[in-house]
Predicted model as a PDB file, atoms N, CA, C, CB and O in Angstrom, pLDDT in the B-factor column:
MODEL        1                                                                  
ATOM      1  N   UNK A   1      -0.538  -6.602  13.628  1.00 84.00           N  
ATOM      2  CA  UNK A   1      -1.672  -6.022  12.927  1.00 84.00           C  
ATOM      3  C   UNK A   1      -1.476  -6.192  11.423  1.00 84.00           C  
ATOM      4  CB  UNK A   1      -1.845  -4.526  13.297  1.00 84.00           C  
ATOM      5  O   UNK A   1      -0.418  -5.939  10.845  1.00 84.00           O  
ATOM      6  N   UNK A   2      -2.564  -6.633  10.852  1.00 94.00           N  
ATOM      7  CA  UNK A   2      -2.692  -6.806   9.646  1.00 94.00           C  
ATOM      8  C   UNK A   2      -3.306  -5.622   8.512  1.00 94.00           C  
ATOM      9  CB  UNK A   2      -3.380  -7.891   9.724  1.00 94.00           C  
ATOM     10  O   UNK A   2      -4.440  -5.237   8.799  1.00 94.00           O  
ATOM     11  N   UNK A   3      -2.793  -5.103   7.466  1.00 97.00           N  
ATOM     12  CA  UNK A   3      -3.616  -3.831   6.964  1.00 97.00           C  
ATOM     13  C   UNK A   3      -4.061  -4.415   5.631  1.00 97.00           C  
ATOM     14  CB  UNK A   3      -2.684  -2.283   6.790  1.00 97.00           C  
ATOM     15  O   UNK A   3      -3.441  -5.158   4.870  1.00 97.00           O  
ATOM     16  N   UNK A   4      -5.267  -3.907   5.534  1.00 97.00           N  
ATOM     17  CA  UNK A   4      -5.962  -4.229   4.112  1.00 97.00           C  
ATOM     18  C   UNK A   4      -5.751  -3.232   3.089  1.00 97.00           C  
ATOM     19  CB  UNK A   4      -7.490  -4.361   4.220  1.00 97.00           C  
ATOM     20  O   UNK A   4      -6.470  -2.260   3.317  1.00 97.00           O  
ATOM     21  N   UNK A   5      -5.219  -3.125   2.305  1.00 97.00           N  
ATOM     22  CA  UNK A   5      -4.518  -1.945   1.604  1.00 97.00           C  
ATOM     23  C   UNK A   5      -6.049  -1.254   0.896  1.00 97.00           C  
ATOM     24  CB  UNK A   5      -3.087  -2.563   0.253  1.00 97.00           C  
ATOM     25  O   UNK A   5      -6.223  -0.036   0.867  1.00 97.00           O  
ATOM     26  N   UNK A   6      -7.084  -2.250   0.351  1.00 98.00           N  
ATOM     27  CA  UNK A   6      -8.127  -1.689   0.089  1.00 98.00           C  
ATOM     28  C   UNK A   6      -9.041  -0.625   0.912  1.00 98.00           C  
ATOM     29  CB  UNK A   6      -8.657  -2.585  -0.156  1.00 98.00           C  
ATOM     30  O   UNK A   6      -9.594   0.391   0.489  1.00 98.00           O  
ATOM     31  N   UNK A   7      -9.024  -1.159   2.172  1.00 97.00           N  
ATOM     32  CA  UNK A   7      -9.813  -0.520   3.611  1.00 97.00           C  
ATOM     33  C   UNK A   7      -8.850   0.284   4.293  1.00 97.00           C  
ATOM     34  CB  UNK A   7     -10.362  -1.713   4.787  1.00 97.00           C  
ATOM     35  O   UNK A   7      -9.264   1.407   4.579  1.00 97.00           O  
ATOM     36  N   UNK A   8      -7.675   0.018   4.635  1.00 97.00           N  
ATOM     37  CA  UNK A   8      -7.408   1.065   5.508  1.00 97.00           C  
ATOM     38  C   UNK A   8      -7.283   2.311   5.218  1.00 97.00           C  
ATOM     39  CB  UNK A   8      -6.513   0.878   6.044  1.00 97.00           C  
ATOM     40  O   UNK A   8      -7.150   2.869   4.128  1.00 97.00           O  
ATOM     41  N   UNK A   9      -7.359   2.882   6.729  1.00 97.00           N  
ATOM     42  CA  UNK A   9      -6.826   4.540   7.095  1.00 97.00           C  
ATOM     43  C   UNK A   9      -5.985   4.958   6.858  1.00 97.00           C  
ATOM     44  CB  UNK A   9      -6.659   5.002   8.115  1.00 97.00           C  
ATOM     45  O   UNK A   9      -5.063   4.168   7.063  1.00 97.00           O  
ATOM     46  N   UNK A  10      -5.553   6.181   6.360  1.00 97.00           N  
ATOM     47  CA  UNK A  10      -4.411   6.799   6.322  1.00 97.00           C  
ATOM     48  C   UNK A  10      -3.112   6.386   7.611  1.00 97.00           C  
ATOM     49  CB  UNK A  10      -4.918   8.258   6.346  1.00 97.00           C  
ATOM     50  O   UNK A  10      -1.918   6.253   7.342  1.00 97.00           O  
ATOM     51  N   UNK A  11      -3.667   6.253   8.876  1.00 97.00           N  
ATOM     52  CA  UNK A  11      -3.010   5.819   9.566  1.00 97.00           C  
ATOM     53  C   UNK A  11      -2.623   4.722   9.918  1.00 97.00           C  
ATOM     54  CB  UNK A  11      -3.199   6.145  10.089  1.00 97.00           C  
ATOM     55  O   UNK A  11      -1.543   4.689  10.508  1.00 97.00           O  
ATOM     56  N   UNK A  12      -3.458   3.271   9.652  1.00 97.00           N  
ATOM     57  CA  UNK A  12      -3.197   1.935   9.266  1.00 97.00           C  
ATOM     58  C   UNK A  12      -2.313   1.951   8.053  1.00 97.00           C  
ATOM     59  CB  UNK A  12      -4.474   1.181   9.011  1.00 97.00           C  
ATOM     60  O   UNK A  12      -1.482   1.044   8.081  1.00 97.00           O  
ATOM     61  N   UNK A  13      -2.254   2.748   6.965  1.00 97.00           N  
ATOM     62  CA  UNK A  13      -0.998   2.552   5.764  1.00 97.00           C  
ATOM     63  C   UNK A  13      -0.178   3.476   6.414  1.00 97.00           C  
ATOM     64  CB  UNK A  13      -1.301   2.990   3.960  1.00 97.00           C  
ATOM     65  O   UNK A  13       0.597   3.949   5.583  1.00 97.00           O  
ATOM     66  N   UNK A  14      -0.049   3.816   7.217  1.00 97.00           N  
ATOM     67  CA  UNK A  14       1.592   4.419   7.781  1.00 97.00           C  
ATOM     68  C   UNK A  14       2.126   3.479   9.098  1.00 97.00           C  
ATOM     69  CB  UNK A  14       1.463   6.354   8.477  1.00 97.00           C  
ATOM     70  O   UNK A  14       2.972   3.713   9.961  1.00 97.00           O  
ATOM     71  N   UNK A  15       1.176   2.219   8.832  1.00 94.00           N  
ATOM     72  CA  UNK A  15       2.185   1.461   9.534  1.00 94.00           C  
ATOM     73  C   UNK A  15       2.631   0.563   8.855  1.00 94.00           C  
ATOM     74  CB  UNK A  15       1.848   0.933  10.631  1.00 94.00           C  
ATOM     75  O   UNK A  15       3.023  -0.464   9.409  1.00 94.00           O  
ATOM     76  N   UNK A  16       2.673   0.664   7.896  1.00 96.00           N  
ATOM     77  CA  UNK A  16       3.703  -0.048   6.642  1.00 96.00           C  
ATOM     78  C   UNK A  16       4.670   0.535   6.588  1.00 96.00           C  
ATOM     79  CB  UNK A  16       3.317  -0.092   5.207  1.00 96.00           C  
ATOM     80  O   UNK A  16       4.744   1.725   6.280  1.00 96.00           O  
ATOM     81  N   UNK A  17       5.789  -0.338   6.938  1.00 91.00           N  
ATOM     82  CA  UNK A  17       6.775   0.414   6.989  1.00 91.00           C  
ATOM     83  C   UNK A  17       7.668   0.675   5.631  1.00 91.00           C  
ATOM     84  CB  UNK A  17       7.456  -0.107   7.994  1.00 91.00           C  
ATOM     85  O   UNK A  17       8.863   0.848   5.872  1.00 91.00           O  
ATOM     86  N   UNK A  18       7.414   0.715   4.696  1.00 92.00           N  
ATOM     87  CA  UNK A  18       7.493   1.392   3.571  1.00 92.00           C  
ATOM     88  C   UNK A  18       6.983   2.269   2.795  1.00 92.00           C  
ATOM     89  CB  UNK A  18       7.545   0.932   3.108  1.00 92.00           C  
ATOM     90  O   UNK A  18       7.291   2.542   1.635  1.00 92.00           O  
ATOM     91  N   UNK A  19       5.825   2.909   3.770  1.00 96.00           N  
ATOM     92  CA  UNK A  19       4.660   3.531   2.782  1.00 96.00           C  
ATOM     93  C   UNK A  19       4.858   5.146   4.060  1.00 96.00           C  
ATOM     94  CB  UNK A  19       2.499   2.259   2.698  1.00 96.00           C  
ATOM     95  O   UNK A  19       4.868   5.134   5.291  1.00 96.00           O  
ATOM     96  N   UNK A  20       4.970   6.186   3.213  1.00 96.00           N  
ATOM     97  CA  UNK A  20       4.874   7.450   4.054  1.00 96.00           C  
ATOM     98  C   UNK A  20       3.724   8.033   3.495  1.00 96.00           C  
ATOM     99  CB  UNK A  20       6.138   8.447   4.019  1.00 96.00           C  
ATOM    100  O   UNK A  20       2.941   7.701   2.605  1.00 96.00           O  
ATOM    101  N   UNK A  21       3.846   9.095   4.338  1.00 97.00           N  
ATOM    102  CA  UNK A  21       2.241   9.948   4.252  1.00 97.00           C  
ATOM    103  C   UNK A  21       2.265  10.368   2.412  1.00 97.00           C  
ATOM    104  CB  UNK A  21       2.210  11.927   5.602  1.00 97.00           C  
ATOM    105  O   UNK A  21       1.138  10.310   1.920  1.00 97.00           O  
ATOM    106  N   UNK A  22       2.946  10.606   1.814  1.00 97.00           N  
ATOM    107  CA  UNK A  22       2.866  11.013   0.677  1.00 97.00           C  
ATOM    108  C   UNK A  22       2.292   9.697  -0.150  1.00 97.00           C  
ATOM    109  CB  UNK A  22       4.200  11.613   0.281  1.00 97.00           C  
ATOM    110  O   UNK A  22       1.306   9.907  -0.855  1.00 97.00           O  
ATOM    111  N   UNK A  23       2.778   8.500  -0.119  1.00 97.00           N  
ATOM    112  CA  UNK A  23       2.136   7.467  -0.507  1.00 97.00           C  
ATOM    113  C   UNK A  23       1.009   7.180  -0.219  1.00 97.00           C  
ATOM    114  CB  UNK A  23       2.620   6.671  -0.311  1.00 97.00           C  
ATOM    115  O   UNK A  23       0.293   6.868  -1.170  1.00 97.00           O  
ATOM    116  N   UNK A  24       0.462   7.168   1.015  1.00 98.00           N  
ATOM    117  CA  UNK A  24      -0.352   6.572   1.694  1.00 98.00           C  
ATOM    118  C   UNK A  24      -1.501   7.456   1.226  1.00 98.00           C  
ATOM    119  CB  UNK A  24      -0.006   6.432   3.152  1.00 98.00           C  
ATOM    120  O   UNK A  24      -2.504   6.748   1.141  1.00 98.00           O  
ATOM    121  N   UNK A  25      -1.782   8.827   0.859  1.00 98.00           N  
ATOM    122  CA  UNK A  25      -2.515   9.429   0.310  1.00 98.00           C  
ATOM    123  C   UNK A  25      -3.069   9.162  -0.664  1.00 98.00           C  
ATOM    124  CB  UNK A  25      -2.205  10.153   0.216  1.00 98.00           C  
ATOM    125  O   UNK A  25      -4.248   9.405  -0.924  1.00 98.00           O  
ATOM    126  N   UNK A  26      -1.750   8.261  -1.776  1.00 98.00           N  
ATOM    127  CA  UNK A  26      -1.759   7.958  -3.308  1.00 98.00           C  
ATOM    128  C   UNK A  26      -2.619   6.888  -3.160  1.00 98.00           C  
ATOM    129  CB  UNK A  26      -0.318   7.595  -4.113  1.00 98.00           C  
ATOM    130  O   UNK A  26      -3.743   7.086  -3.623  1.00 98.00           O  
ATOM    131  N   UNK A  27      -2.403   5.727  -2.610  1.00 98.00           N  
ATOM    132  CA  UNK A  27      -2.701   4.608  -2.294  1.00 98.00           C  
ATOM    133  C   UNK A  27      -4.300   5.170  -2.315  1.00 98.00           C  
ATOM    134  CB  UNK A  27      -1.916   3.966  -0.962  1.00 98.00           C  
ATOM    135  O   UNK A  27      -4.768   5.161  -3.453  1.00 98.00           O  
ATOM    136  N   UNK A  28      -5.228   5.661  -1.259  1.00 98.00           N  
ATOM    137  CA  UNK A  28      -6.059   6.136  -0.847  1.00 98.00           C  
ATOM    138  C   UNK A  28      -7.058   6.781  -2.133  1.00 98.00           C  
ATOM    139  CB  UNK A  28      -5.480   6.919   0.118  1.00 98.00           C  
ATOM    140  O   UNK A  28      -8.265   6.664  -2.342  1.00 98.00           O  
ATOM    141  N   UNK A  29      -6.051   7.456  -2.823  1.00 97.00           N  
ATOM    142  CA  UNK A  29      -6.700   8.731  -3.973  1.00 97.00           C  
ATOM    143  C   UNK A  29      -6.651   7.583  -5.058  1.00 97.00           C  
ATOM    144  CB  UNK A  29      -5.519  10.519  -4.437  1.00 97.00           C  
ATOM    145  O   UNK A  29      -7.563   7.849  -5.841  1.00 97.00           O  
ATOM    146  N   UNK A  30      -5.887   6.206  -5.548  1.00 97.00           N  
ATOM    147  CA  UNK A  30      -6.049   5.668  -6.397  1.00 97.00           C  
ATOM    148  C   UNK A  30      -7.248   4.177  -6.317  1.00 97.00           C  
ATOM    149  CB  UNK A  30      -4.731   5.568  -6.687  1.00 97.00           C  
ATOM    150  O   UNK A  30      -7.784   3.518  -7.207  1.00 97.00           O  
ATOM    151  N   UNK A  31      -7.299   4.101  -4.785  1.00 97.00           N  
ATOM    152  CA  UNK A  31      -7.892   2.556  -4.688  1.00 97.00           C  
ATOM    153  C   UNK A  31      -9.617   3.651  -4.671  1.00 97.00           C  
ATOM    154  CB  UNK A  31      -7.219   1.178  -2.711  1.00 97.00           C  
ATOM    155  O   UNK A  31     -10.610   2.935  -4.538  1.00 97.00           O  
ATOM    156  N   UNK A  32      -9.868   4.944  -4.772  1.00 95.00           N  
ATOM    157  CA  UNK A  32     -11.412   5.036  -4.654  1.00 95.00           C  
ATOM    158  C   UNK A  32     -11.848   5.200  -6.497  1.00 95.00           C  
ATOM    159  CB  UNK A  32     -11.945   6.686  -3.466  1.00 95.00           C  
ATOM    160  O   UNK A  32     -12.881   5.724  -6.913  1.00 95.00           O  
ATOM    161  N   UNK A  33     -11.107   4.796  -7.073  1.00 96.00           N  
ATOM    162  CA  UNK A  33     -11.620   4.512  -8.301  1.00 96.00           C  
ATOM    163  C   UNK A  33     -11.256   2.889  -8.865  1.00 96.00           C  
ATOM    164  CB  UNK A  33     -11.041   5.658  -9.239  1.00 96.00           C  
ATOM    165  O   UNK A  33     -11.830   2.561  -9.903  1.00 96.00           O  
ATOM    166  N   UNK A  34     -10.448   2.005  -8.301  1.00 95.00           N  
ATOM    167  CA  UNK A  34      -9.320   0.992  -8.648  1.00 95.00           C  
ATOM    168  C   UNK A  34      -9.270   0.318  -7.310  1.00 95.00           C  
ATOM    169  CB  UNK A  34      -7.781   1.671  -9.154  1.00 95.00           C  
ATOM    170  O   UNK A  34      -8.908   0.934  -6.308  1.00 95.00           O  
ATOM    171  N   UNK A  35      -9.710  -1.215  -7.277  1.00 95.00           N  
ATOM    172  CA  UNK A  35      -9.558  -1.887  -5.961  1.00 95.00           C  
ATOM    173  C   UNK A  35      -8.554  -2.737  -6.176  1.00 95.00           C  
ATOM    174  CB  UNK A  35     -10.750  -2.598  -5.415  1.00 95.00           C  
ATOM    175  O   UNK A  35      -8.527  -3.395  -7.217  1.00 95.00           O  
ATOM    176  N   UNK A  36      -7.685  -2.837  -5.323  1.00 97.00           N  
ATOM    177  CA  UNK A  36      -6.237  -3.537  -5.497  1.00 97.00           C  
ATOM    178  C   UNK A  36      -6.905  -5.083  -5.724  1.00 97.00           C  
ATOM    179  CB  UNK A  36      -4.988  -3.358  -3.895  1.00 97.00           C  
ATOM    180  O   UNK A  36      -8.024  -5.427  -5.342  1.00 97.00           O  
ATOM    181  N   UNK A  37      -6.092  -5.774  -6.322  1.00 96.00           N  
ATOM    182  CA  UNK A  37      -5.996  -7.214  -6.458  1.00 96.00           C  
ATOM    183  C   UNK A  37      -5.309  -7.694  -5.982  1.00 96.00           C  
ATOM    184  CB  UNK A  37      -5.876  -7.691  -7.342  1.00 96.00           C  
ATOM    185  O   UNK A  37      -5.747  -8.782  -5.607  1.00 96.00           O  
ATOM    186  N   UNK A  38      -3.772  -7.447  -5.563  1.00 95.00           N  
ATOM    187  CA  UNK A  38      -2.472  -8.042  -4.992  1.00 95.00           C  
ATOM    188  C   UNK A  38      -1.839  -6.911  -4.551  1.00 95.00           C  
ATOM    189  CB  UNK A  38      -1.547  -8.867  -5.983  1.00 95.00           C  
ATOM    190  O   UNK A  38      -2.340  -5.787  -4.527  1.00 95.00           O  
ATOM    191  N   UNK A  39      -0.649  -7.237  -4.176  1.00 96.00           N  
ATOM    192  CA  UNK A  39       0.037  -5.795  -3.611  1.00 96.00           C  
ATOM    193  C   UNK A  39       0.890  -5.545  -4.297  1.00 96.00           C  
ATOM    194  CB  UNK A  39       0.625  -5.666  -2.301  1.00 96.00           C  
ATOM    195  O   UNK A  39       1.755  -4.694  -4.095  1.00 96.00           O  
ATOM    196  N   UNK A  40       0.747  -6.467  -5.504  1.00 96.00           N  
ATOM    197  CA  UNK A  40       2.208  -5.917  -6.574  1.00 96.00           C  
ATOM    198  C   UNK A  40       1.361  -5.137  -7.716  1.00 96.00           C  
ATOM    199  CB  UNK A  40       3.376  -7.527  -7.500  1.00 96.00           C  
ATOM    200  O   UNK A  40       1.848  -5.108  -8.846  1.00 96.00           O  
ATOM    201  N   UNK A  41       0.083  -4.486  -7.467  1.00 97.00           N  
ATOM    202  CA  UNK A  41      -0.757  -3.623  -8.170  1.00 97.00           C  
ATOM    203  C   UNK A  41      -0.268  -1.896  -7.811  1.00 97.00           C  
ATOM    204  CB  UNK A  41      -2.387  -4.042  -7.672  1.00 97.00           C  
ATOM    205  O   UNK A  41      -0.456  -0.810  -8.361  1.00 97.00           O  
ATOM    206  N   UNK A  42       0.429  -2.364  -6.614  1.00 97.00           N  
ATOM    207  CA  UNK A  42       1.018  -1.032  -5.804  1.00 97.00           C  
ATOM    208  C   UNK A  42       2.015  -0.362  -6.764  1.00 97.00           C  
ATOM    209  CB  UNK A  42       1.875  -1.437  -4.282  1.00 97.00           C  
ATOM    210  O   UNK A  42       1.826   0.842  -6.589  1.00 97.00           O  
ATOM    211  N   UNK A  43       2.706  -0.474  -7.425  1.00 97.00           N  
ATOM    212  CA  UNK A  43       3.338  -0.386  -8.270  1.00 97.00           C  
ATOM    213  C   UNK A  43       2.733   0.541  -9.531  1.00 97.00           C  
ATOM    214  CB  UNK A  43       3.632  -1.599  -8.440  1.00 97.00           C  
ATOM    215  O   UNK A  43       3.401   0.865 -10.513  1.00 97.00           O  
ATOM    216  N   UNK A  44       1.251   0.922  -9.287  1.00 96.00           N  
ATOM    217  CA  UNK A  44       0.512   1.688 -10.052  1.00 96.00           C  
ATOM    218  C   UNK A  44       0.659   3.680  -9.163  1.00 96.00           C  
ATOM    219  CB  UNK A  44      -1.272   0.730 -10.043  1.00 96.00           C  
ATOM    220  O   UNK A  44       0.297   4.746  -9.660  1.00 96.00           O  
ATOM    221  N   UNK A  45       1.241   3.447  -7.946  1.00 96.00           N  
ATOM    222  CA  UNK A  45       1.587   4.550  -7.283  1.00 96.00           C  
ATOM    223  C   UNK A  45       3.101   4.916  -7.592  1.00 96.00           C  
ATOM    224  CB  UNK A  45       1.305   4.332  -5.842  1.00 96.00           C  
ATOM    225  O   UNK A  45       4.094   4.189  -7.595  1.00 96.00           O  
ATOM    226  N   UNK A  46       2.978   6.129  -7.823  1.00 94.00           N  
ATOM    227  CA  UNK A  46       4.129   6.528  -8.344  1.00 94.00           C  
ATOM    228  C   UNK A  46       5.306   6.448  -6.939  1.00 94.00           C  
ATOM    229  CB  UNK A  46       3.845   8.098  -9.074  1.00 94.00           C  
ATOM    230  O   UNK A  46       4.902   6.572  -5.783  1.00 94.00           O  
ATOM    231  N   UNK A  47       6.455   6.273  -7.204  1.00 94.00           N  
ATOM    232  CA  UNK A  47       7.200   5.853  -5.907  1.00 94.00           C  
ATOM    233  C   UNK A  47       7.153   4.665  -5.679  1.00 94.00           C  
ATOM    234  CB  UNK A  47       6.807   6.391  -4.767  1.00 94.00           C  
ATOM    235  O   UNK A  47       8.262   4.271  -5.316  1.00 94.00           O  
ATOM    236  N   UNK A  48       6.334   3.800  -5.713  1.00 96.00           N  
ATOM    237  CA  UNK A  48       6.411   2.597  -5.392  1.00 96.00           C  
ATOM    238  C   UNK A  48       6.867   1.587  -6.825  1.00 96.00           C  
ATOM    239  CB  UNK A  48       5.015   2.310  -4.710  1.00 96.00           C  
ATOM    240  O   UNK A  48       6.343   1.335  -7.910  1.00 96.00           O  
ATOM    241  N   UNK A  49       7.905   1.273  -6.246  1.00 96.00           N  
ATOM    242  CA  UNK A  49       8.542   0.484  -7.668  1.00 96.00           C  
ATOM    243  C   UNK A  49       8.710  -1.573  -6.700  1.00 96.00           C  
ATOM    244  CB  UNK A  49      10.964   1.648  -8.314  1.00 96.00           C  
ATOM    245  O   UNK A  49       8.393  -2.125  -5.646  1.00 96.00           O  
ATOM    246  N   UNK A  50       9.160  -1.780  -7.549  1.00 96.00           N  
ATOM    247  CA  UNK A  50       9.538  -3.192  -7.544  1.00 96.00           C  
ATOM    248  C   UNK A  50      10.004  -3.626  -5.843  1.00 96.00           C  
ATOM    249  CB  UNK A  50      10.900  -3.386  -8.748  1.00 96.00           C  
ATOM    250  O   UNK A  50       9.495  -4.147  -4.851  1.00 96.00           O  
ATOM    251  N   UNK A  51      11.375  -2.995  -6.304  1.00 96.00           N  
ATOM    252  CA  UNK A  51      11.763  -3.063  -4.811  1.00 96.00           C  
ATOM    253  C   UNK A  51      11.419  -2.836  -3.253  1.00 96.00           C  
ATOM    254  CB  UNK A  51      12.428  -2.573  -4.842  1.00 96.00           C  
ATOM    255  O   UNK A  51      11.753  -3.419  -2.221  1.00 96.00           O  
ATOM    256  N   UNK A  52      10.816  -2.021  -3.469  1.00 95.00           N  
ATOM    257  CA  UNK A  52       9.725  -1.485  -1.831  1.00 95.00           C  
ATOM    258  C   UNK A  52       8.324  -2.841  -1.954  1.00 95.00           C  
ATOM    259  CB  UNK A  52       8.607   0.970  -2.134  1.00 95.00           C  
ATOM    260  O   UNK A  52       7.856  -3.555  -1.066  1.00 95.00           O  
ATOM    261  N   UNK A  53       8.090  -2.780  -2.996  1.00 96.00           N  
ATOM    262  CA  UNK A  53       6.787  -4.151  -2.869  1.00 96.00           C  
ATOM    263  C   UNK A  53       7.267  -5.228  -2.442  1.00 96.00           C  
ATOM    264  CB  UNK A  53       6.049  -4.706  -4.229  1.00 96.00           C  
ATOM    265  O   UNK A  53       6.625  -5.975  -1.703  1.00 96.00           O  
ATOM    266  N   UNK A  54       8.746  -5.525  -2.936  1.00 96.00           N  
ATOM    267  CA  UNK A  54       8.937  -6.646  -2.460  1.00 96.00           C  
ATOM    268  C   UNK A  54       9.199  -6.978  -0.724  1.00 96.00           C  
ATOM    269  CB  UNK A  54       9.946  -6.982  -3.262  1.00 96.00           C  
ATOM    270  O   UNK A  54       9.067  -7.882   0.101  1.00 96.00           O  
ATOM    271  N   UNK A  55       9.737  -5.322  -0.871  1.00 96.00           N  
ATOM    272  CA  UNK A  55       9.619  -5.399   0.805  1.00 96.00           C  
ATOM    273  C   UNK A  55       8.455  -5.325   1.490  1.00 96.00           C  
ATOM    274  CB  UNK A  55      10.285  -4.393   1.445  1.00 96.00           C  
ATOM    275  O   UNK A  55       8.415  -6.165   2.389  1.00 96.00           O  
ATOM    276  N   UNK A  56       7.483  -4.637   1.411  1.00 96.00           N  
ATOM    277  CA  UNK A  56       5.830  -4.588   1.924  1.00 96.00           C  
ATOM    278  C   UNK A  56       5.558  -6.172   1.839  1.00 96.00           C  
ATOM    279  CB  UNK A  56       4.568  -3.539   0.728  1.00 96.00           C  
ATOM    280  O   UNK A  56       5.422  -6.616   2.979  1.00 96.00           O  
ATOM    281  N   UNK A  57       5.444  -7.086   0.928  1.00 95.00           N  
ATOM    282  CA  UNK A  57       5.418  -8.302   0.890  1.00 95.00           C  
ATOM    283  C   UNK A  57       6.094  -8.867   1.596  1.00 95.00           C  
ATOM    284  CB  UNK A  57       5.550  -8.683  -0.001  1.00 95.00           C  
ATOM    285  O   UNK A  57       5.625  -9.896   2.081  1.00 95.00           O  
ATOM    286  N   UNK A  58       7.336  -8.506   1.935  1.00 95.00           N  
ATOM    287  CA  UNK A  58       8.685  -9.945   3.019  1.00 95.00           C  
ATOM    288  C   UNK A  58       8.008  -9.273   4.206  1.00 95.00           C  
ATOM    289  CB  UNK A  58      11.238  -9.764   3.033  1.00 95.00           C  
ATOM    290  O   UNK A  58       7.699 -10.212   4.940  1.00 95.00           O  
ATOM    291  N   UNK A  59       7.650  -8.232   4.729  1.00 94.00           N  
ATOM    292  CA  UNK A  59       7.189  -7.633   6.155  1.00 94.00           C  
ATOM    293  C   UNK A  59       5.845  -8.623   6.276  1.00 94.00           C  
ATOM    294  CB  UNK A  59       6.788  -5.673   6.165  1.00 94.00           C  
ATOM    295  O   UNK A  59       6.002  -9.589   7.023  1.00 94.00           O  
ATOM    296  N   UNK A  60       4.831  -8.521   5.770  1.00 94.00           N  
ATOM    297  CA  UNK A  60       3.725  -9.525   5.928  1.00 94.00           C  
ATOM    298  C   UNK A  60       2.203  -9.066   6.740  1.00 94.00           C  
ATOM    299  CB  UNK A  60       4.437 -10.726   6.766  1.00 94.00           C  
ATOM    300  O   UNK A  60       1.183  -9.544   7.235  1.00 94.00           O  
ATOM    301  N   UNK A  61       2.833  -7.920   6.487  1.00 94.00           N  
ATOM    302  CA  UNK A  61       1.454  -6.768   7.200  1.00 94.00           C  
ATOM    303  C   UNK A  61       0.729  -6.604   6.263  1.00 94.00           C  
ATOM    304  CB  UNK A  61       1.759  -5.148   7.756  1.00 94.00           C  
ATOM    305  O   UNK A  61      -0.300  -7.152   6.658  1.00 94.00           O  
ATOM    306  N   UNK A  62       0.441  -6.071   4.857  1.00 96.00           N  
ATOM    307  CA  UNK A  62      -0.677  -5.843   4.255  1.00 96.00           C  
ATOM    308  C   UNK A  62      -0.953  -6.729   3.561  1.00 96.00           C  
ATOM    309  CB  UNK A  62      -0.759  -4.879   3.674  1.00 96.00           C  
ATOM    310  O   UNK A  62      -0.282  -7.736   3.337  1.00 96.00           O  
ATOM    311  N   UNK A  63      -2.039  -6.423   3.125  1.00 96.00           N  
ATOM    312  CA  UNK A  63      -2.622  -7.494   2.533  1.00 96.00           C  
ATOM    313  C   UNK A  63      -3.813  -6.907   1.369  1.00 96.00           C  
ATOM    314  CB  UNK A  63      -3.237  -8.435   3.767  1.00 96.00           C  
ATOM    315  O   UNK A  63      -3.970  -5.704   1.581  1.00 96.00           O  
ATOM    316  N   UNK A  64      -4.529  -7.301   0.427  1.00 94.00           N  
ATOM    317  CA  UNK A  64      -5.229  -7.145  -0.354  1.00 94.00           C  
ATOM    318  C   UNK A  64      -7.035  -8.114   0.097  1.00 94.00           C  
ATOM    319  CB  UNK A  64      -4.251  -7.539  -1.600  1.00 94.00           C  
ATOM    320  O   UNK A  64      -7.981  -8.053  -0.688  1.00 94.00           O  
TER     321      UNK A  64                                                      
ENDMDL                                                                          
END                                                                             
């Protein structure tokens, strides 16, 4: 399964396996003002730094 970080559910971003409910909220509360461009925009959520993107990226599930 593929997740659109723009569109999905709270429960489609908790199958990223780097992203927990506390993120996945952020994600949610920041893309309804801000539509992602890439997934290294993720990095605009607090918690999410360099290193976890790069992993969300090597996994190959979300997508923009």
């Amino acid at each position: 399964m593929r997740v659109d970080i723009n569109k999905a559910s709270l429960e489609q971003l908790l199958a990223i396996t780097q992203i927990g409910p506390a993120r996945a909220e952020a994600i949610i509360t920041y893309r309804n003002t801000n539509a992602f461009r890439d997934l290294y925009e993720l990095s605009a959520i607090r918690g999410i730094g360099q290193k976890r993107i790069d992993a969300i990226v090597s996994e190959g599930v979300a997508y923009c």
